[in-house]
C-alpha positions in Angstrom: 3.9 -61.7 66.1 1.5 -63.8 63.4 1.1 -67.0 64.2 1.4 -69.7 61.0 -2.6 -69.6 60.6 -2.6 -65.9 60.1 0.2 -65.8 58.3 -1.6 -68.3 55.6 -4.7 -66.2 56.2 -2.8 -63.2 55.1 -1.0 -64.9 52.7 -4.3 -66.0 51.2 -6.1 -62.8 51.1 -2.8 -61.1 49.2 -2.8 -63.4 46.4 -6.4 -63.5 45.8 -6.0 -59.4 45.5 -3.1 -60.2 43.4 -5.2 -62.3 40.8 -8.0 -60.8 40.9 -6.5 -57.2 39.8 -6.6 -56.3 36.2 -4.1 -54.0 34.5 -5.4 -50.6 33.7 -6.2 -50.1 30.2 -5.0 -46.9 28.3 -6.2 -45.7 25.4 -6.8 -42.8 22.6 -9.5 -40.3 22.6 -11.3 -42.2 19.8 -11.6 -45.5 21.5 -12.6 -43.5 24.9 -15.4 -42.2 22.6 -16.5 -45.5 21.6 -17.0 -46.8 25.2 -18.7 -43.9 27.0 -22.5 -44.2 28.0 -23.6 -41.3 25.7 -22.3 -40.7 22.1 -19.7 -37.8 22.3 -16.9 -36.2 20.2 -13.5 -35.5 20.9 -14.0 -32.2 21.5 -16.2 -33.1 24.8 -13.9 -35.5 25.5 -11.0 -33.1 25.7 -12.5 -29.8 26.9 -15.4 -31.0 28.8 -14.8 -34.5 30.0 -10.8 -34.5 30.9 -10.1 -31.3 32.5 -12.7 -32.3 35.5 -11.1 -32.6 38.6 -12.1 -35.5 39.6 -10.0 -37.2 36.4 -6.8 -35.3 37.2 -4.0 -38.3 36.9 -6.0 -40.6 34.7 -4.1 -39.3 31.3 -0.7 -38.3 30.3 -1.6 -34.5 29.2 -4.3 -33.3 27.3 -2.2 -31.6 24.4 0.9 -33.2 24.0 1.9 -31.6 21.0 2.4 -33.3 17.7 3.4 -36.9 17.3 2.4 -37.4 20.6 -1.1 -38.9 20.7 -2.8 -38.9 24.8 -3.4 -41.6 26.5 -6.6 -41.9 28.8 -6.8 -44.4 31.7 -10.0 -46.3 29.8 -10.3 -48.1 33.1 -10.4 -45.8 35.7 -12.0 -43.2 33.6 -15.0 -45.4 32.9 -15.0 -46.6 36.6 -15.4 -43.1 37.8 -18.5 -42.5 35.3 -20.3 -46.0 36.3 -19.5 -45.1 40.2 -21.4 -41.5 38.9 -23.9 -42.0 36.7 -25.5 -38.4 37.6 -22.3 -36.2 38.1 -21.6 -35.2 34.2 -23.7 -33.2 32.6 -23.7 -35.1 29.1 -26.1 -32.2 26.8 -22.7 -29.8 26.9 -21.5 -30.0 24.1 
């Protein structure tokens, strides 16, 4: 059982978490393009980039079929890169 100082103590800790966390932002392949480290095209986006392992659950699909744009986890997508500055090899093209 907690007693009422580590209750608050917990209490505390959750809502800083709480504040502190920022909704992921989702975007289209353009505006992806636009915030990556090196200047790339949607191609590389979509058929080098994406299909990684590593960014498996960060978009909805890669080809969703007309009138059904993809979305990207911009967040966690550009997370990943900054955490990894040296794991994509950025002259495919």
């Amino acid at each position: 059982m907690l007693t009422e100082q580590e209750m608050d103590t917990l209490a505390d800790k959750i809502a800083e978490r709480i504040v502190h966390r920022q909704p992921d932002q989702w975007c289209g392949v353009s505006e992806l393009a636009h915030s990556l480290p090196v200047v790339k095209g949607r191609d590389f986006i979509l058929n080098v980039l994406l299909p990684q392992p590593q960014f498996k659950g960060m978009y909805n699909t890669l080809h969703p079929g007309m009138g059904r744009p993809i979305r990207i986890n911009k967040t966690k997508v550009l997370q990943w890169i900054n955490d990894h500055p040296g794991a994509i090899d950025w002259s495919e093209k």
